[in-house]
C-alpha atoms as a printed R data frame, in Angstrom:
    type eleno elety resid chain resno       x       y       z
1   ATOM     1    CA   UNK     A     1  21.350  -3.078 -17.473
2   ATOM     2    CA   UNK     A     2  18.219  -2.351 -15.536
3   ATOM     3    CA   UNK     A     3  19.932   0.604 -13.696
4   ATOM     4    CA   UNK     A     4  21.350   2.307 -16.362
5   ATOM     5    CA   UNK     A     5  17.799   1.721 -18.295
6   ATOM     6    CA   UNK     A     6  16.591   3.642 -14.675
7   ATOM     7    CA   UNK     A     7  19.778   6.305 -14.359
8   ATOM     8    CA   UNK     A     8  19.194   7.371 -18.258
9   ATOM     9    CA   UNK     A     9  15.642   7.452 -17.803
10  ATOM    10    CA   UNK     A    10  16.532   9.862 -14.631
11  ATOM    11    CA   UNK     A    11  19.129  12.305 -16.935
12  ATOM    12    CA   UNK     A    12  16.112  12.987 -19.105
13  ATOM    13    CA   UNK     A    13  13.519  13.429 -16.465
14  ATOM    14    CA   UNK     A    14  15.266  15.926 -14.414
15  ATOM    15    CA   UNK     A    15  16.115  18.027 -17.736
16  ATOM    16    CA   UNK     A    16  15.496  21.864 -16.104
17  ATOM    17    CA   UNK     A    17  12.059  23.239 -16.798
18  ATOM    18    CA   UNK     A    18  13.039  26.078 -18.431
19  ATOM    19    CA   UNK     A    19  14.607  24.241 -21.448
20  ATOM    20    CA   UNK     A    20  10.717  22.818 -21.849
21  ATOM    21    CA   UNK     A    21   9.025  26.205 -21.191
22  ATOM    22    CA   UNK     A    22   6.723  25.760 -24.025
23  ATOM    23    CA   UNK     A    23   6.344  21.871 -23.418
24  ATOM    24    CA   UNK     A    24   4.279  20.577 -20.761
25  ATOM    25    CA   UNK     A    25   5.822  19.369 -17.627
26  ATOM    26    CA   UNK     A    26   5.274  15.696 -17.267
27  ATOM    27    CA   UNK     A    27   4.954  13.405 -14.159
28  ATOM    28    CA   UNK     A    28   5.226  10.080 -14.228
29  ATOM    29    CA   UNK     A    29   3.151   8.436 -12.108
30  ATOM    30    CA   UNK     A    30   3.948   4.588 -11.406
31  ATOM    31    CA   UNK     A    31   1.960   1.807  -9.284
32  ATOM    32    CA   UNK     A    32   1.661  -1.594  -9.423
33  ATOM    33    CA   UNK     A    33  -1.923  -2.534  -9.217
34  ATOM    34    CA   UNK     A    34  -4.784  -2.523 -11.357
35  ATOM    35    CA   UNK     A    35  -6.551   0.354 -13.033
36  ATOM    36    CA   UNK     A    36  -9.943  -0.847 -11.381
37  ATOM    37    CA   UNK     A    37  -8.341  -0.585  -8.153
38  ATOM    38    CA   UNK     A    38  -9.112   1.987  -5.352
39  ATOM    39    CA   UNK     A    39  -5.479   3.402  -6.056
40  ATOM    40    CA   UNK     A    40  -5.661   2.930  -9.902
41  ATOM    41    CA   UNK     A    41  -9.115   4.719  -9.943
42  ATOM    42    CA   UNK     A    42  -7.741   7.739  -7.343
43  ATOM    43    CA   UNK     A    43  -4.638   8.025  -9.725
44  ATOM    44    CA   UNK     A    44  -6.349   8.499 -12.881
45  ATOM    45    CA   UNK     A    45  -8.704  10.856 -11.037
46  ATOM    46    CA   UNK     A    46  -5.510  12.980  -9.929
47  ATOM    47    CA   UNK     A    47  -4.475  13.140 -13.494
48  ATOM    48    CA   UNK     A    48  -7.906  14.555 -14.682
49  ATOM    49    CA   UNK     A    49  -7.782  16.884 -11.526
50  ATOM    50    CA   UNK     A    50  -4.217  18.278 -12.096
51  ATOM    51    CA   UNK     A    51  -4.403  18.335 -16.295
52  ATOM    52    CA   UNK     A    52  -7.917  20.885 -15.865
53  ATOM    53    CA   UNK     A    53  -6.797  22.551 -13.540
54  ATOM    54    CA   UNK     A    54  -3.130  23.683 -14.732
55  ATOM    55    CA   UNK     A    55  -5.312  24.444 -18.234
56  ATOM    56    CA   UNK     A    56  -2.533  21.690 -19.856
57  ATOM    57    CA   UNK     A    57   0.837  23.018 -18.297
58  ATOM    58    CA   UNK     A    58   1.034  19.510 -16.537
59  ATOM    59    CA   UNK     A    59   0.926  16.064 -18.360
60  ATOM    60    CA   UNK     A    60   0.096  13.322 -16.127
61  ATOM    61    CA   UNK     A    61   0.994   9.859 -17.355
62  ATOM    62    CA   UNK     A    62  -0.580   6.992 -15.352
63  ATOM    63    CA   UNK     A    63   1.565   3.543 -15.651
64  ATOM    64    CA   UNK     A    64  -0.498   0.967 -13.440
65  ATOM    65    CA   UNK     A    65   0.359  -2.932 -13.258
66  ATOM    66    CA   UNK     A    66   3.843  -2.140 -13.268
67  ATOM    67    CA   UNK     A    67   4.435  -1.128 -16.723
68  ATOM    68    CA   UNK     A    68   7.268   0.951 -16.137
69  ATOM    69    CA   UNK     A    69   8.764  -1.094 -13.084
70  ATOM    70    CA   UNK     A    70   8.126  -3.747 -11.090
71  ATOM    71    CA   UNK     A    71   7.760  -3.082  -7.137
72  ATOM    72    CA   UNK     A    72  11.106  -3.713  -6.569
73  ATOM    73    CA   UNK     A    73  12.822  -1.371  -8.751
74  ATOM    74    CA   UNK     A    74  10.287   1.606  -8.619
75  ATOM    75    CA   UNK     A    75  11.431   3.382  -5.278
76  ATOM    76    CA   UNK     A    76  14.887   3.836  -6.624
77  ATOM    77    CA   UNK     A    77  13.650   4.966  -9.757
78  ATOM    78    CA   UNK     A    78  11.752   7.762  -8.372
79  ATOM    79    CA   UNK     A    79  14.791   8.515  -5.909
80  ATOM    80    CA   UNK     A    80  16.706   8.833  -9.556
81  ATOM    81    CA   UNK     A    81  14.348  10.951 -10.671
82  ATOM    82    CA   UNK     A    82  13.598   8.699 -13.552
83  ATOM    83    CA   UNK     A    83   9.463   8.348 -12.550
84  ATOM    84    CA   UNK     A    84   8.403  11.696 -10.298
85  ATOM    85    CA   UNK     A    85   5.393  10.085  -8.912
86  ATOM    86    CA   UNK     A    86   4.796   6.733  -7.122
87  ATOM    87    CA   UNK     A    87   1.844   5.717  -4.519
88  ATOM    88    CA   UNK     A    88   3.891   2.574  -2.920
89  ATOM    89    CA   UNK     A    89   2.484   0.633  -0.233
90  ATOM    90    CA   UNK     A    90   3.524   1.571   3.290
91  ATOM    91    CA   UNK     A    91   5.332  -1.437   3.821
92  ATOM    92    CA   UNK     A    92   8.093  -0.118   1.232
93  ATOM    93    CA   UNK     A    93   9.673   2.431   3.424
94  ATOM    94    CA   UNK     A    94  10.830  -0.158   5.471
95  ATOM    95    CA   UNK     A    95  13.868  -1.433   3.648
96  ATOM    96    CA   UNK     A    96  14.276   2.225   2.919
97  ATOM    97    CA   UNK     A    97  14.935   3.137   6.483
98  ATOM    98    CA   UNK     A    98  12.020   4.715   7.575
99  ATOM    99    CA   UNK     A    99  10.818   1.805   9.981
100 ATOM   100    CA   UNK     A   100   8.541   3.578  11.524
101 ATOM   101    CA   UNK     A   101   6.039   3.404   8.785
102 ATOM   102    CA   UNK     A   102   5.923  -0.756   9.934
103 ATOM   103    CA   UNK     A   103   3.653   0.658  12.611
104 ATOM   104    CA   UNK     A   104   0.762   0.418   9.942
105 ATOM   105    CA   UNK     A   105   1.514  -3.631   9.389
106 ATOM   106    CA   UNK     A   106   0.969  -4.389  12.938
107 ATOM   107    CA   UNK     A   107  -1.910  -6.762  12.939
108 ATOM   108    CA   UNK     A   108  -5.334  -5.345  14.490
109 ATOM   109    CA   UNK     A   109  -3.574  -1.532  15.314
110 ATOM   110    CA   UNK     A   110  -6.775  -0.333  14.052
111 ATOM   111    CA   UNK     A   111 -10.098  -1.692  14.454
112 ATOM   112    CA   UNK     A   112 -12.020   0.252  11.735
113 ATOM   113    CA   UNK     A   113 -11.179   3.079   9.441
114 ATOM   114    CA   UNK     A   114 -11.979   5.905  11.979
115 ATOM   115    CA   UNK     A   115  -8.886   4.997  14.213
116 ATOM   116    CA   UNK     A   116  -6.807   4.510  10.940
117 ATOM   117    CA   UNK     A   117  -7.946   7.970   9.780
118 ATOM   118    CA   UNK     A   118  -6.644   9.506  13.036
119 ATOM   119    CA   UNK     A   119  -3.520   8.810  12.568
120 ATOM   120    CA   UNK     A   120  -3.329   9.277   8.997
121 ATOM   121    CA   UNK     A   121  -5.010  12.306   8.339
122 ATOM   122    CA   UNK     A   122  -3.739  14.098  12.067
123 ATOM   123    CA   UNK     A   123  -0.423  15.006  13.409
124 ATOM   124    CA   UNK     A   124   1.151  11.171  13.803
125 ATOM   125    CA   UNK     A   125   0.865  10.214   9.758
126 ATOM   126    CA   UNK     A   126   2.290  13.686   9.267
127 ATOM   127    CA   UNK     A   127   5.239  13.697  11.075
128 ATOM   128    CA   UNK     A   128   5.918  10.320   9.603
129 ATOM   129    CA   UNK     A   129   5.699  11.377   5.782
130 ATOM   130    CA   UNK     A   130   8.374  14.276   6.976
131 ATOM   131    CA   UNK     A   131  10.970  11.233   7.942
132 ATOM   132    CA   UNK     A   132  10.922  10.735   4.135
133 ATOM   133    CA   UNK     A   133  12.560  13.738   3.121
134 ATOM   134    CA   UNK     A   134  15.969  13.179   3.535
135 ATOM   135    CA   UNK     A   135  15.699  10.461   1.112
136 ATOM   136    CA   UNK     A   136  14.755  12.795  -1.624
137 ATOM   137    CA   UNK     A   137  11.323  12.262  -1.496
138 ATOM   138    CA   UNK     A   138   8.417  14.237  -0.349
139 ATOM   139    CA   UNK     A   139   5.363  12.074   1.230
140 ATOM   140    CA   UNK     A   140   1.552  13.924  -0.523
141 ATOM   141    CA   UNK     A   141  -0.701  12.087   1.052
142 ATOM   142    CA   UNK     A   142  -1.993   8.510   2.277
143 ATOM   143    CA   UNK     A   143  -4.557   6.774   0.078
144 ATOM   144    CA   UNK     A   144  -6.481   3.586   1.906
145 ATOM   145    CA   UNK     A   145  -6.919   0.496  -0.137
146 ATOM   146    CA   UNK     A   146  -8.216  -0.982   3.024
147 ATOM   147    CA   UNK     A   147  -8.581  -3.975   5.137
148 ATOM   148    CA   UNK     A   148  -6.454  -7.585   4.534
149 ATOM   149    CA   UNK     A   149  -8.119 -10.920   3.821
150 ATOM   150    CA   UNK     A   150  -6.680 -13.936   3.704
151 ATOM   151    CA   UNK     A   151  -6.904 -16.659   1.840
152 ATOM   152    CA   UNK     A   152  -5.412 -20.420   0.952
153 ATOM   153    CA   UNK     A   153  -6.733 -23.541  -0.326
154 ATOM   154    CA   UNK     A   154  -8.100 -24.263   3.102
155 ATOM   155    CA   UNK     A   155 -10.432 -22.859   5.429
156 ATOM   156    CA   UNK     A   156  -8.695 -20.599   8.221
157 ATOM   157    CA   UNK     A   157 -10.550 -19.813  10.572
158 ATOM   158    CA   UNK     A   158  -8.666 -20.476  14.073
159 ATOM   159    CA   UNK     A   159  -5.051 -20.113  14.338
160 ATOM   160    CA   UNK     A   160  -4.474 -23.837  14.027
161 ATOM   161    CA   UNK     A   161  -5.366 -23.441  10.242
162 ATOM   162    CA   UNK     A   162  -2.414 -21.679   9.653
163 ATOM   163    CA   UNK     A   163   0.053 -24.360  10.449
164 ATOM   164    CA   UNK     A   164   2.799 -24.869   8.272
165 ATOM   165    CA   UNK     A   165   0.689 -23.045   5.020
166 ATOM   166    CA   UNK     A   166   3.411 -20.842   2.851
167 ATOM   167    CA   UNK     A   167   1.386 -17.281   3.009
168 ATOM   168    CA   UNK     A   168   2.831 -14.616   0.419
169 ATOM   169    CA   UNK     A   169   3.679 -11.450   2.388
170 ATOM   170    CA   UNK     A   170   5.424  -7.892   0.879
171 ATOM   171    CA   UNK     A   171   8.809  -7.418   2.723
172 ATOM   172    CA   UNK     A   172   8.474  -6.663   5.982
173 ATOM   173    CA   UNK     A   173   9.637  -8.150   9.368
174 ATOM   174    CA   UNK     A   174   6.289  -7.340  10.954
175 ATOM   175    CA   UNK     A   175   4.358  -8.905   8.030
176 ATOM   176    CA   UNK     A   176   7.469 -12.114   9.092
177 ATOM   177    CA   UNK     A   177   6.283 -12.262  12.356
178 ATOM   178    CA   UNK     A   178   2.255 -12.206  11.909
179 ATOM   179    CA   UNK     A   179   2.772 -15.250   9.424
180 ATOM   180    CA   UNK     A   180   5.297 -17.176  11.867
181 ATOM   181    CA   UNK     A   181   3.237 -16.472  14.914
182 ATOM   182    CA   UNK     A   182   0.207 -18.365  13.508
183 ATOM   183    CA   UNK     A   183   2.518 -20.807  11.903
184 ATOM   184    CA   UNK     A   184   2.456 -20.235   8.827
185 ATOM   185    CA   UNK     A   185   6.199 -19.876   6.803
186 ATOM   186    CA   UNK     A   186   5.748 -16.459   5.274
187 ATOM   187    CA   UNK     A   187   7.765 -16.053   1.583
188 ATOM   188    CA   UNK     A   188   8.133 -12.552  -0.024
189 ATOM   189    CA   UNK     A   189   7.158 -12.341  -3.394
190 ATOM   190    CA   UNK     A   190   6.721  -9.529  -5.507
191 ATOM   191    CA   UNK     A   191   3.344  -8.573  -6.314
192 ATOM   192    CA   UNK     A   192   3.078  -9.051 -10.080
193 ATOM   193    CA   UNK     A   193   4.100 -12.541  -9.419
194 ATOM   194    CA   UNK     A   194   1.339 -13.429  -6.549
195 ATOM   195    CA   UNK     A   195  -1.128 -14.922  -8.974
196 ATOM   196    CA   UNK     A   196   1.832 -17.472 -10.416
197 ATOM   197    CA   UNK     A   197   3.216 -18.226  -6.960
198 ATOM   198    CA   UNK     A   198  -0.408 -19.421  -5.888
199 ATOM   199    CA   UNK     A   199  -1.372 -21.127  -9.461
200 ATOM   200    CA   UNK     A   200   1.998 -23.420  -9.492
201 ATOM   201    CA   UNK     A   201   2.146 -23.764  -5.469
202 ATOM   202    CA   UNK     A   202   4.674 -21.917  -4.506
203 ATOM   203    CA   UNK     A   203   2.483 -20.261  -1.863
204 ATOM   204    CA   UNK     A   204  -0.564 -21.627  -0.589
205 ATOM   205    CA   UNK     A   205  -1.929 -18.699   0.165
206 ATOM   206    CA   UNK     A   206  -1.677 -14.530   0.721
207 ATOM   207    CA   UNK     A   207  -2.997 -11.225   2.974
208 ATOM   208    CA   UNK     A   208  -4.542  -8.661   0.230
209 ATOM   209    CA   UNK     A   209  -7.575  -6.488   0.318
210 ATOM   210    CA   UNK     A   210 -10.301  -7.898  -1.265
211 ATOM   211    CA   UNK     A   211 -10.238  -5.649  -4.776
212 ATOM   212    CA   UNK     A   212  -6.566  -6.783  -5.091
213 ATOM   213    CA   UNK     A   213  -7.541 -10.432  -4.731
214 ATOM   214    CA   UNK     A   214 -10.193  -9.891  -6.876
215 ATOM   215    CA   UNK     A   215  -8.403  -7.260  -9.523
216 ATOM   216    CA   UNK     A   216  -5.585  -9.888 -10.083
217 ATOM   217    CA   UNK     A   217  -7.730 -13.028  -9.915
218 ATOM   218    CA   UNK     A   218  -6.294 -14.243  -6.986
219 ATOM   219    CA   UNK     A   219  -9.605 -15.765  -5.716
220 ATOM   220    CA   UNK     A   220  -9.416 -18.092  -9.107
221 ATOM   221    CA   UNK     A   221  -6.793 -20.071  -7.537
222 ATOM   222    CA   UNK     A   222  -7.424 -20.159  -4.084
223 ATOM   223    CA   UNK     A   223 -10.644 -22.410  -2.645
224 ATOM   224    CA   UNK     A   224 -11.509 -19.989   0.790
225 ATOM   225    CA   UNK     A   225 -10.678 -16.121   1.737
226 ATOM   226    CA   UNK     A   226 -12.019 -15.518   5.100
227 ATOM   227    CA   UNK     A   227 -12.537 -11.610   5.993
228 ATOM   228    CA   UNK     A   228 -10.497 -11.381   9.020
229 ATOM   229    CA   UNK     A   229  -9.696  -7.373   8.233
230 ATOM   230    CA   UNK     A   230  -6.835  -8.101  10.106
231 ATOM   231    CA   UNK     A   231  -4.435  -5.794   8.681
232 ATOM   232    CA   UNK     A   232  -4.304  -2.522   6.953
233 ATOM   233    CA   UNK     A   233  -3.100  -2.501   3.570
234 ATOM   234    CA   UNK     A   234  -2.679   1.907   2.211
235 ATOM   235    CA   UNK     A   235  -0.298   3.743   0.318
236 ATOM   236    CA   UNK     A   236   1.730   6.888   0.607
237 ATOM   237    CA   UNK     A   237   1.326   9.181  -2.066
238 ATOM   238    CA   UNK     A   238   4.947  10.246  -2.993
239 ATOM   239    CA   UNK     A   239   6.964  12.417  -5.393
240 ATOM   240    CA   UNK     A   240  10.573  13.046  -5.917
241 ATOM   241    CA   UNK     A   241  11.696  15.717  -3.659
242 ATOM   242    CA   UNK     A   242  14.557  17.460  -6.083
243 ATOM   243    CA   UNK     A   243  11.324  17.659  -9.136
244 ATOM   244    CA   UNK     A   244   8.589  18.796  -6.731
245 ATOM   245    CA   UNK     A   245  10.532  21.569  -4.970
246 ATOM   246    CA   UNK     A   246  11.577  22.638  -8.891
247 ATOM   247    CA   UNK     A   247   7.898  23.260  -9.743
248 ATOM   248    CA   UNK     A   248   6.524  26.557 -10.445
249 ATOM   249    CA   UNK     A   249   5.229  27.547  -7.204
250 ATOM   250    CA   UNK     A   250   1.715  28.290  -8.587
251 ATOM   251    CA   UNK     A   251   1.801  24.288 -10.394
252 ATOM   252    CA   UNK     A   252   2.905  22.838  -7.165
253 ATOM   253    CA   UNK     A   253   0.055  24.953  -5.101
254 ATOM   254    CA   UNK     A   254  -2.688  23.667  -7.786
255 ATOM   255    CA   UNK     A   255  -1.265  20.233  -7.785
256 ATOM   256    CA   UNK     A   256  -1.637  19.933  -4.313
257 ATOM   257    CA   UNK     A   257  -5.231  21.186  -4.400
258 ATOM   258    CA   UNK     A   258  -5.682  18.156  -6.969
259 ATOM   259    CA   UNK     A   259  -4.161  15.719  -5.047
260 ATOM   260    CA   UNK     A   260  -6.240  16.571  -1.817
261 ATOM   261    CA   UNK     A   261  -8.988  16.665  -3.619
262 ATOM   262    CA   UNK     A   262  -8.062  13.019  -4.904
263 ATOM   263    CA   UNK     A   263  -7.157  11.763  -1.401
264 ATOM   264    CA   UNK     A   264 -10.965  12.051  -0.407
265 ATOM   265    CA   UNK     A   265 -12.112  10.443  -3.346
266 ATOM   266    CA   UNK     A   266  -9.739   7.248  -3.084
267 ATOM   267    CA   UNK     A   267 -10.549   7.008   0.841
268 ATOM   268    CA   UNK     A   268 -14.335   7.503   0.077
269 ATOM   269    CA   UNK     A   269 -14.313   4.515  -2.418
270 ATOM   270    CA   UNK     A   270 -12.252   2.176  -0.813
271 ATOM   271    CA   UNK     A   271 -14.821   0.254   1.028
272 ATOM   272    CA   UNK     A   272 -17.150   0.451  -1.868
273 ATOM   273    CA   UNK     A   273 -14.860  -1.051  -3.830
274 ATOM   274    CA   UNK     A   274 -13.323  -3.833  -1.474
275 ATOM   275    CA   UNK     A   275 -17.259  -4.550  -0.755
276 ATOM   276    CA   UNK     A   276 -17.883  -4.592  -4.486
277 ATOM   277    CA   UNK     A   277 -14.980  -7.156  -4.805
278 ATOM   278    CA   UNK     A   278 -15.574  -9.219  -1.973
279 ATOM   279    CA   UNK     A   279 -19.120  -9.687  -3.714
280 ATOM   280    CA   UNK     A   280 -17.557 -10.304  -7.241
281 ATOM   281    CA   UNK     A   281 -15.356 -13.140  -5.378
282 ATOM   282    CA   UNK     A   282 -18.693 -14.519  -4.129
283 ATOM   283    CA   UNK     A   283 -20.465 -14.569  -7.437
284 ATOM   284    CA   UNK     A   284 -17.697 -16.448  -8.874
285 ATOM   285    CA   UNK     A   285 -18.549 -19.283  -7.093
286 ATOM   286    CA   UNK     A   286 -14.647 -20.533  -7.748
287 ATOM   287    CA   UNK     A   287 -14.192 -19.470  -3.703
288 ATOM   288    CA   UNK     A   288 -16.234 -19.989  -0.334
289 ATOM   289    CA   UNK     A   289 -16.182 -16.905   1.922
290 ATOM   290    CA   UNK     A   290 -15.594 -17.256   5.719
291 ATOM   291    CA   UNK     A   291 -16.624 -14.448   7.878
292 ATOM   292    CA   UNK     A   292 -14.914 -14.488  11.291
293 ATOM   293    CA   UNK     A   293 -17.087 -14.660  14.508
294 ATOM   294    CA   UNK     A   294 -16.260 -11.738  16.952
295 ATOM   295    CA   UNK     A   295 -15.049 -14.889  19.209
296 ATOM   296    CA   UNK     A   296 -12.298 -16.475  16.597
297 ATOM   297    CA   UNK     A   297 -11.623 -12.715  15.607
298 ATOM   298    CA   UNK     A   298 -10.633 -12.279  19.024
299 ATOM   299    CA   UNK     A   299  -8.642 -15.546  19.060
300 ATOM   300    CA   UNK     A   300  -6.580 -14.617  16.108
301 ATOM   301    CA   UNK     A   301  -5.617 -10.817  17.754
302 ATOM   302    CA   UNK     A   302  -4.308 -12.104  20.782
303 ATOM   303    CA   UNK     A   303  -2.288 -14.796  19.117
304 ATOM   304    CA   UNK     A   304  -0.522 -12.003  17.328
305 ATOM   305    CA   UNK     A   305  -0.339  -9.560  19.936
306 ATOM   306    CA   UNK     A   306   3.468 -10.565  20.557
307 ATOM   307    CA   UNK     A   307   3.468  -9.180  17.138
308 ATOM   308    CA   UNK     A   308   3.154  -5.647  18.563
309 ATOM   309    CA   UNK     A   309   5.428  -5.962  21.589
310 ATOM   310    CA   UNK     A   310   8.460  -7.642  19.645
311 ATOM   311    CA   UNK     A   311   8.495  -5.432  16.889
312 ATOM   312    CA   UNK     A   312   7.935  -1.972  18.703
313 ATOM   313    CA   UNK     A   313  11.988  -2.179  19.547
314 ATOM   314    CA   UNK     A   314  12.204  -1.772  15.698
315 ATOM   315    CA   UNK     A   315   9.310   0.524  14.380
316 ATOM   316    CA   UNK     A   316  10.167   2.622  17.470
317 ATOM   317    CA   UNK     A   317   8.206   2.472  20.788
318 ATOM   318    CA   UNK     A   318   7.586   6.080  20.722
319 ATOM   319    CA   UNK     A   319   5.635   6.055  17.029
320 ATOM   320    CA   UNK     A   320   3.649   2.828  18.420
321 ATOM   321    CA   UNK     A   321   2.619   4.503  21.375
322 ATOM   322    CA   UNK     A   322   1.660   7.541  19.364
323 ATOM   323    CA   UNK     A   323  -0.655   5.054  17.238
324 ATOM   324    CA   UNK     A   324  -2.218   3.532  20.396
325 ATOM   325    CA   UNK     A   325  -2.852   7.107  22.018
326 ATOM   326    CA   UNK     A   326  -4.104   8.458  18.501
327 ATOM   327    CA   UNK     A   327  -6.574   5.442  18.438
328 ATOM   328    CA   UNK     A   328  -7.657   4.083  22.237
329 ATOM   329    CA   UNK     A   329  -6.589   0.995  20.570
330 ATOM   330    CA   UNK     A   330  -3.512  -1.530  22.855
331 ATOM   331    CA   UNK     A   331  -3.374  -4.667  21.405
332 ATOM   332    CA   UNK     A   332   0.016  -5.157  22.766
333 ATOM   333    CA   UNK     A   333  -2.211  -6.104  26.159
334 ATOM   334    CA   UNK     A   334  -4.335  -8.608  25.274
């Protein structure tokens, strides 16, 4: 019932333009995280951006917290054409066949936002948004959220901690292998259902940026986070190839002006906001903060540098070596 809810919502959406000439044209824009988020405050910035400056030819509706679908169903939905606009996490393309995106779960690739911004904003994160085109969609731009924490109901702060602790990861096989290879048991669970799984104790704990943990009131139920910034958590800004490549050529120039334009702003508040968060979380007193020595940071990346030499058979050695040459940055050698 779900996917004919998603393939009529698709007949309608891909109605040609002309029969709306006088209507605005309307995109859909779906994520699954808060409005208070990095991402939910850069998407309803691209709305204002795109609805001023096509003077009201373009309608922008914003469904965060997955209103419209959960982060399951949403990629096929926008490959139906039944939402134009998504901003998934990079793990997603994954399952859709674009493996090489995993390069951007590999634990410690990138030591601080300047390496990740080489790669994402130069030649390497371009060619890999291109890969998504011949699954009808066309990749806009990457948004940062930022850095992972993690967090249980125990303090982790050497690998040891880890053991046998159920950590909630998003599918993906690299994401599998960090969690095993510090012993944890990792489970996949969808993201609207995190705060549940930890409540009831399904999980014992998760990887998130800190203004997701804090946005969904993760830290509520779990005791410690410790700020490992382990991992890189972003999004690809994406739209549905078959409606973008339909748009008035002047809309689609001035919509990508706006969502440029919105790229900077989401990247220039992301560590605002995850610093912001990470001090909300300590306020609450409900949660004890553990900041990693450079010593046990270094412990934890080369325990999971097996990680990157395991998994570069799947992502693709020549995208992982692209990453390390973008960024100085081999943690396959530790």
């Amino acid at each position: 019932m779900k996917l004919f809810s998603i393939a009529m919502a698709a007949t309608f959406a891909v109605m040609p333009l002309v029969a709306m000439a006088q209507a605005p044209i309307v995109i859909k824009f779906s994520h699954v995280v808060a409005l208070d988020t990095p991402k939910g405050k850069a998407a309803e910035y691209f709305k204002k951006l795109a609805e001023e400056r096509t003077k009201g030819k373009v309608k922008v509706e914003v469904y965060a917290n997955s209103a419209l679908y959960k982060d399951k169903e949403e990629m096929e939905a926008l490959q139906l054409g039944a939402v134009q606009m998504l901003a998934p996490s990079l793990a997603k393309f994954g399952p859709l066949g674009a493996k090489e995106f995993e390069v951007f779960d590999l634990p410690f690739v990138f030591d601080n936002t300047a390496e990740l911004h080489k790669v994402t904003q130069g030649p390497v994160g371009q060619g890999l948004l291109k890969k998504l085109e011949p699954k009808g969609i066309v990749g806009l731009a990457y948004w940062d959220n930022g850095f992972k924490v993690m967090s249980a109901n125990k303090p982790l702060k050497t690998v040891a901690d880890f053991k046998g602790l159920k950590m909630r990861i998003q599918s993906s096989k690299v994401l599998d292998q960090q969690m095993r290879d510090l012993g944890a048991i990792p489970q996949v669970i969808a993201f609207s259902e995190v705060y549940q799984a930890l409540q009831t104790g399904v999980v014992d704990g998760t990887e998130n940026p800190p203004s997701n943990l804090y946005t969904q009131k993760m830290h509520e139920v779990q005791k410690f986070v410790t700020v490992s910034d382990h991992g890189y958590l972003g999004y690809a800004v994406i739209v549905n190839k078959k409606f973008w490549e339909g748009l008035p050529a002047d809309i689609r120039t001035t919509l990508e002006g706006a969502m440029k334009d919105a790229t900077v702003y989401a990247n220039d508040i992301a560590k605002k906001e995850n610093d912001d968060a990470l001090e909300g979380v300590r306020k609450s007193g409900k949660t004890q903060i553990i900041t990693l020595t450079a010593d046990e940071r270094k412990a934890w990346k080369k325990a999971l540098a097996g990680v990157h030499r395991e998994q570069q058979g799947r992502i693709g050695k020549e995208t992982v070596e692209a990453v390390y040459k973008a960024t100085g940055n081999d943690p396959s050698k530790l």
